[in-house]
C-alpha positions as CSV (number, residue, x, y, z in Angstrom):
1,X,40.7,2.1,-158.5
2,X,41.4,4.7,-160.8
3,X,40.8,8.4,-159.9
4,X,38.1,10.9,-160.9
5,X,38.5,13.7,-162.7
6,X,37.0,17.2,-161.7
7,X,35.9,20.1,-163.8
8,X,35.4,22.4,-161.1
9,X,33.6,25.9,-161.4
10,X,34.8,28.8,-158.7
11,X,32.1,27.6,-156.6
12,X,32.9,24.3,-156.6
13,X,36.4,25.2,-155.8
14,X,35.2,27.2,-152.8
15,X,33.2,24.7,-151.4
16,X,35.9,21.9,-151.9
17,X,38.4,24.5,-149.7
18,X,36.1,24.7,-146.6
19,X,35.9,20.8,-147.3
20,X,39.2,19.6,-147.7
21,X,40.5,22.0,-144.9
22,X,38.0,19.8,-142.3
23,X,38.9,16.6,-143.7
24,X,42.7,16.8,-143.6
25,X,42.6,18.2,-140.6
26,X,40.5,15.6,-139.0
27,X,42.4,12.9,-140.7
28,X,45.4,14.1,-138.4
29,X,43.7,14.3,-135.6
30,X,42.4,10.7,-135.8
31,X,46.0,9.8,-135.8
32,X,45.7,10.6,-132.1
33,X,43.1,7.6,-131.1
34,X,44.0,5.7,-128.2
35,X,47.5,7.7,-128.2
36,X,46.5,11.2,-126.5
37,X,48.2,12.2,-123.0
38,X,45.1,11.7,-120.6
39,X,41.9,9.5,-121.8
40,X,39.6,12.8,-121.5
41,X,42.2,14.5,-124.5
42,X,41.8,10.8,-126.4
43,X,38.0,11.3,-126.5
44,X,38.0,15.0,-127.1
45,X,40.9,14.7,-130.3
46,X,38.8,11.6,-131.4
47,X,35.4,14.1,-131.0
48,X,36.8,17.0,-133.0
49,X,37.9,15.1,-135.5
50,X,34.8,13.2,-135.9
51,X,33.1,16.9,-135.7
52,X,35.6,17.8,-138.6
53,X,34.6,14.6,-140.3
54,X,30.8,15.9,-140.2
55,X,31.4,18.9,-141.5
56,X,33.0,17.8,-144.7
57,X,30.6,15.1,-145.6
58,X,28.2,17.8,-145.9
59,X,30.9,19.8,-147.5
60,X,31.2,17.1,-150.0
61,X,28.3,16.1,-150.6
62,X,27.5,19.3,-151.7
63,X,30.2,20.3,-153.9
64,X,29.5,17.1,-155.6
65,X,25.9,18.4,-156.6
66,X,27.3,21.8,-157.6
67,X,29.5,19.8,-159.8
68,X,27.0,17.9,-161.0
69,X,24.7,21.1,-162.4
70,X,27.8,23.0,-163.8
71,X,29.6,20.0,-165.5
72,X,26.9,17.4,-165.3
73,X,29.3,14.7,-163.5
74,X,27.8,13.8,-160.4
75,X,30.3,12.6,-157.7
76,X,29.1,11.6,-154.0
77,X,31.4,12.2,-151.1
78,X,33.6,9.1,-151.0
79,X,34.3,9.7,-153.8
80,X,35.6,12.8,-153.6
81,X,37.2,12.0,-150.4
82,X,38.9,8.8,-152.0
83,X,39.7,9.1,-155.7
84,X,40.6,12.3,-155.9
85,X,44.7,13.0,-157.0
86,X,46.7,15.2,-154.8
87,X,46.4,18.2,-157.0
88,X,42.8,18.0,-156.6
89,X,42.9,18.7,-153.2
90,X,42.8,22.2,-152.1
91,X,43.2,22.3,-148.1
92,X,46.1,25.0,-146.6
93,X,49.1,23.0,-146.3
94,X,49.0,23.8,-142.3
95,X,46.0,21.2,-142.0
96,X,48.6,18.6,-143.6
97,X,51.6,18.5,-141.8
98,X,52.6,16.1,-139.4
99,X,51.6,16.1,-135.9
100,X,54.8,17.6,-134.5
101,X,57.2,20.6,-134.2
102,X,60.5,18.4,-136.0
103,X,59.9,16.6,-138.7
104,X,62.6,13.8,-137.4
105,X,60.5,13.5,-134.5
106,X,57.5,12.2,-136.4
107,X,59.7,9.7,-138.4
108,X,60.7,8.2,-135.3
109,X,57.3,8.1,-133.4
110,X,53.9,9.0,-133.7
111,X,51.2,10.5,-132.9
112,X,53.5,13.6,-132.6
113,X,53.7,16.3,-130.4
114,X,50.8,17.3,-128.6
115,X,51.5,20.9,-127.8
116,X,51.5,21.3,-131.8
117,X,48.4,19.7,-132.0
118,X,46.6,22.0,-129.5
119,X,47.9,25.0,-131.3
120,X,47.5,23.6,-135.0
121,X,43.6,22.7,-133.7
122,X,43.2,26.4,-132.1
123,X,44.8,27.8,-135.6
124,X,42.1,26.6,-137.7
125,X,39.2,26.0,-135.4
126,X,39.7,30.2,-134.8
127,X,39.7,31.0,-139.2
128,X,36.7,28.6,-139.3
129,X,34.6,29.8,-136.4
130,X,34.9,33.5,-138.3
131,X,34.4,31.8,-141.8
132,X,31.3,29.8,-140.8
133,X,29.9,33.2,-138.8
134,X,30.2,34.5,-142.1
135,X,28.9,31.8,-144.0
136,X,25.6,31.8,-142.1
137,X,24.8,34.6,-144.4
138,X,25.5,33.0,-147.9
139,X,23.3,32.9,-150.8
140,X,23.4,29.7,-150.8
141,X,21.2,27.8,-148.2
142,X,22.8,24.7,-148.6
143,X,25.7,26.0,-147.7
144,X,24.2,28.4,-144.4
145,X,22.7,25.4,-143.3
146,X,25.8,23.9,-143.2
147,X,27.6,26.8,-141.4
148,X,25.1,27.3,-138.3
149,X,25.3,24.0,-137.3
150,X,29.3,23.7,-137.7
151,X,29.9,27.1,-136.2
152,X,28.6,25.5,-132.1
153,X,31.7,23.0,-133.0
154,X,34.2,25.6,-134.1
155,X,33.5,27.6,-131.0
156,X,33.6,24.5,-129.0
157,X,36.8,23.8,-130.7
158,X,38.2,26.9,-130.2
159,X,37.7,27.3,-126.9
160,X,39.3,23.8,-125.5
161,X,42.5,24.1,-127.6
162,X,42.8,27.5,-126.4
163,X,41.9,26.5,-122.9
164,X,45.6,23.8,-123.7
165,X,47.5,26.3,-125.1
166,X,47.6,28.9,-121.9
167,X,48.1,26.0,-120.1
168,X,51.4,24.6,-121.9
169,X,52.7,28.1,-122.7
170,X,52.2,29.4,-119.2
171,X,52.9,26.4,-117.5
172,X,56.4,24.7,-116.8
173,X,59.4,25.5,-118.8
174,X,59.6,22.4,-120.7
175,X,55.6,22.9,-121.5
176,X,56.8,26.7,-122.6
177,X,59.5,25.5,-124.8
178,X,57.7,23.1,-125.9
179,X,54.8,25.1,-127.1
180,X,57.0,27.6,-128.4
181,X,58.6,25.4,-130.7
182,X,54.9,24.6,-132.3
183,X,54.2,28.5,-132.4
184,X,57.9,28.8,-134.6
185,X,57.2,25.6,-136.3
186,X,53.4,26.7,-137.4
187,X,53.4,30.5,-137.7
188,X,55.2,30.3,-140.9
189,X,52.3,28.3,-142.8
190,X,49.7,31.3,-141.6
191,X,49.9,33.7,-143.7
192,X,48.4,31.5,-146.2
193,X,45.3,30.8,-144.8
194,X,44.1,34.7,-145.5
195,X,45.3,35.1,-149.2
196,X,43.1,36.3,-151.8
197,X,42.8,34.7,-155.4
198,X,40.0,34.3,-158.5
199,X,37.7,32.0,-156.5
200,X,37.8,34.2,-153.6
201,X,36.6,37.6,-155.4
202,X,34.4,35.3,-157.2
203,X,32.5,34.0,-153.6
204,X,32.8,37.5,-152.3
205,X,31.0,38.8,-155.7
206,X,28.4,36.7,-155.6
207,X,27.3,36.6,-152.3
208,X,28.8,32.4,-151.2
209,X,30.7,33.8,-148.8
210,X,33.9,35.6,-147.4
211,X,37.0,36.3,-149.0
212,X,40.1,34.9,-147.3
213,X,42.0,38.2,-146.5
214,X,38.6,39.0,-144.5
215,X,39.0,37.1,-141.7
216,X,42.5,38.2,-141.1
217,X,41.9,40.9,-139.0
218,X,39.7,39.2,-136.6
219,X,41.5,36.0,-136.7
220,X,44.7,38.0,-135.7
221,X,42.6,39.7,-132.8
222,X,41.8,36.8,-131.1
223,X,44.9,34.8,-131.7
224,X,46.8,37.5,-130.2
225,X,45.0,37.3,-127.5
226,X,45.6,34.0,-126.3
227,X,48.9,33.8,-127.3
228,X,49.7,36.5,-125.0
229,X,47.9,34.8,-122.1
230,X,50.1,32.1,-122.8
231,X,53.2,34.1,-122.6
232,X,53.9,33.0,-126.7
233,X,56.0,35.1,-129.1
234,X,55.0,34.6,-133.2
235,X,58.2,34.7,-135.1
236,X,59.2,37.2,-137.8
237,X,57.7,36.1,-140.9
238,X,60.1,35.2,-143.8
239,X,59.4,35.3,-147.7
240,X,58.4,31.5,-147.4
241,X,54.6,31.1,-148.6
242,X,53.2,28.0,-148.7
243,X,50.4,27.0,-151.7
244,X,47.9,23.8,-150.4
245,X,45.0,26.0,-150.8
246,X,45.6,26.2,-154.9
247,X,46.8,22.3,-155.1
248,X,50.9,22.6,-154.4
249,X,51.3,20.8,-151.4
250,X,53.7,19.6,-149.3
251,X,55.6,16.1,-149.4
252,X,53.3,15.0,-146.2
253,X,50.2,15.5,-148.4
254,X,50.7,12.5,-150.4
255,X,52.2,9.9,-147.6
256,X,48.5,11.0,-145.8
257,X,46.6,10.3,-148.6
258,X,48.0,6.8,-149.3
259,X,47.0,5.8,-146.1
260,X,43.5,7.6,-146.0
261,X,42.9,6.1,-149.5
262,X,44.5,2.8,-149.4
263,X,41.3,0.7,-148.6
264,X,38.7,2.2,-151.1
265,X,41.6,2.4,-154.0
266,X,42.9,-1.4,-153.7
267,X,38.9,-2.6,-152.4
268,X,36.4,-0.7,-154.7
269,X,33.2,-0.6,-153.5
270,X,34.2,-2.6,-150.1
271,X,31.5,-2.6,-147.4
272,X,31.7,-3.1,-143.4
């Protein structure tokens, strides 16, 4: 089936961010299913990503009617969950990657690594707790309503993978090493996640919601804090900057998409 095209406005753009961010995200994390290291970590990966799942439906769904009233396409949220082309997409690149600290790892087995997971899952669930706090305040009550209910799952979210990640980093050595070698492989894909650009002044203008570069300081806060709990060092930042947020992603961004849009491209309009 042939993919749509978008004619996005900032606010559009915006809402497709918050979106794709969950849905990526929770696309990995379903990789996890009847794969995790105890059954009570298979259900709570499988819950968080269903949780993540929610969130962008109604993400979706409405940056499909914004859509509609500024360009006067309607689009529903398969579709913009399915047809969509890579560029189109507009989650970090840290929400992409593979589950796992070495890349030759994942080629050989998956799910992955589950010390990365815990951290990758405290990572986001932390920016989006502070995003949807902020977002409970928007102008735009479609999209508050949207952010009170997902902000109980972020701090639910939060809070478990945080829980893992003291545990691994100040457990055993292997569990240390292990979860230092997520921090290294991660930390370089953060600063991303907090930079400002046209739509993010534009949300901040008109009152949708928070810039990026606003949460920083919180999200650094409480980060901090459990990394040092967990006996965790973040690595020296290099000039590397990664670009998912404006469409450039990574080469893992399309391998994830063939498989999450396999079905509704080669079946259109299939039905359970």
């Amino acid at each position: 089936m042939s993919s749509i095209t978008l004619h996005p406005t900032a606010e559009v753009r915006y809402v497709l961010r918050l979106a794709d961010m969950a849905l990526i995200l929770a696309q990995r994390l379903s990789e996890w299913c009847g794969h995790a290291p105890v059954l009570e970590e298979d259900i709570a990966l499988t819950n968080m990503s269903l949780d993540l799942l929610g969130q962008s439906r109604a993400l979706l769904t409405h940056a499909g009617q914004l859509h509609a009233k500024a360009a006067g396409v309607a689009f529903n949220e398969d579709q913009l969950a399915f047809l969509r082309e890579e560029r189109d997409f507009l989650n970090p690149t840290l929400c992409e990657l593979p589950n796992t600290s070495d890349d030759a790892t994942h080629r050989r087995s998956r799910p992955g690594d589950f010390a990365f997971t815990v951290l990758r899952n405290l990572m986001v669930s932390t920016w989006l707790k502070l995003a949807w706090g902020r977002l409970t305040a928007s102008c735009d009550p479609e999209l508050a309503a949207i952010a009170a209910k997902a902000l109980k799952e972020a701090r639910y979210h939060q809070q478990h993978n945080g829980d893992w990640v003291v545990r691994l980093g100040d457990g055993t050595q292997e569990s240390h090493v292990r979860m230092q070698r997520a921090l290294d492989r991660l930390w370089p894909y953060v600063p991303e996640l907090f930079e400002d650009d046209a739509v993010d002044e534009a949300a901040a203008s008109h009152g949708w919601g928070p810039k990026a570069s606003e949460l920083k300081a919180d999200w650094e806060t409480e980060m901090t804090a459990v990394l040092q709990q967990a006996t965790l060092c973040a690595p020296a930042l290099g000039a590397f900057r990664s670009t998912g947020r404006t469409g450039v992603h990574s080469e893992h961004m399309g391998y994830l998409l063939a498989e999450m849009q396999s079905l509704p491209r080669a079946h259109p309009g299939a039905a359970w």
